[in-house]
N, C-alpha and C positions, 0 to 999 in steps of 0.2 A: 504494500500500500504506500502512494506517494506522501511522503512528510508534507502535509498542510502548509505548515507553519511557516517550510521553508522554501515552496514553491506555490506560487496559484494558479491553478489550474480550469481552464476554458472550456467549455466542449459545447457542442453541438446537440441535437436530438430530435427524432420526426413526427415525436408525441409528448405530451405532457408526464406519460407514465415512465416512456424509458426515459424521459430525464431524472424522477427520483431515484432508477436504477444507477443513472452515470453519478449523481449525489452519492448513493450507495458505494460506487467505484471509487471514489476520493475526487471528482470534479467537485471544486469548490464554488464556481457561477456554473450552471449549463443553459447556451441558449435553446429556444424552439423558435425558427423565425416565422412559424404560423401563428403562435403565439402573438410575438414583437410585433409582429403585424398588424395585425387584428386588434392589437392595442391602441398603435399607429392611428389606422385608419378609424376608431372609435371615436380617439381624442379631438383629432379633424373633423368629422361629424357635430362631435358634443360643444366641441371649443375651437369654430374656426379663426384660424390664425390670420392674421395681416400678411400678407406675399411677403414682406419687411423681415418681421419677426419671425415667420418662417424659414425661409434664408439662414438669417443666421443659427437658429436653431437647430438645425443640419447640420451646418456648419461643425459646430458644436459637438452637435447631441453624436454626431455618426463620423466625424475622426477625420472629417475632410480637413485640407490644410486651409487654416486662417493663420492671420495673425493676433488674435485671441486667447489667451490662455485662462482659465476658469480652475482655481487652487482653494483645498478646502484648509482652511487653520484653526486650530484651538485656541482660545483667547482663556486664559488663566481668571479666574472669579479675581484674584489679587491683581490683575493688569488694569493699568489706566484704561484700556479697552474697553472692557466688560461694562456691559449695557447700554452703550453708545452703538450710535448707528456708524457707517463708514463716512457720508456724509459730515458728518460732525467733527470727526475726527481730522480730514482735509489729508487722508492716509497720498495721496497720488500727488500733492506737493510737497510733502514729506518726504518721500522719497526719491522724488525729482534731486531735492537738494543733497544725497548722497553720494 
C-alpha cells in the first residue's frame, strides 16, 4: 500500500462505486469526470456565470496557464491579520514595497 502521507495520489474512475474501490486502493483524491461534469454543467444551469467571470474561472478552476496564482494561508489567531479583511490590510502595497 502506497505511504499517504508521503505521496498523493490521483486517479481516475468510470463510476462512483469503483472510485470508493481506488479510495480503498490508497488513491487519496479519485476523479469520475461524469461526475465533475455533471456538477459542471449543474452549476451553469443553477448559477449562470458572466462570459467574464467565467473565463477566468477556467482559467483557474482547470490548470490553464494564467498569470494568476490563487494561495491558501493560515493566519495565526495571535497575527495582526486575524479578523481583518485583505482589503484593510492594503497586503499588495505591502508587498510591493519589499
Amino acid at each position: 500500500m502506497p505511504d499517504k502521507e508521503k505521496y498523493f495520489i490521483f486517479s481516475t474512475s468510470t463510476t462512483e462505486m469503483d472510485m470508493e474501490k481506488m479510495k480503498l486502493l490508497g488513491a487519496n483524491e479519485v476523479i469520475v469526470p461524469a461526475v465533475t461534469t455533471g456538477r459542471r454543467i449543474t452549476s451553469y444551469v443553477l448559477h449562470p456565470p458572466s462570459p467574464a467571470m467565467s473565463g477566468f474561472l477556467d482559467l483557474v478552476a482547470y490548470g490553464e496557464k494564467s498569470s494568476v496564482d490563487i494561495v491558501e494561508i493560515t493566519i495565526s489567531e495571535k497575527s495582526e491579520l486575524a479578523g481583518k479583511t485583505i482589503a484593510i490590510q492594503d497586503l499588495k502595497r505591502k508587498q510591493e514595497q519589499t
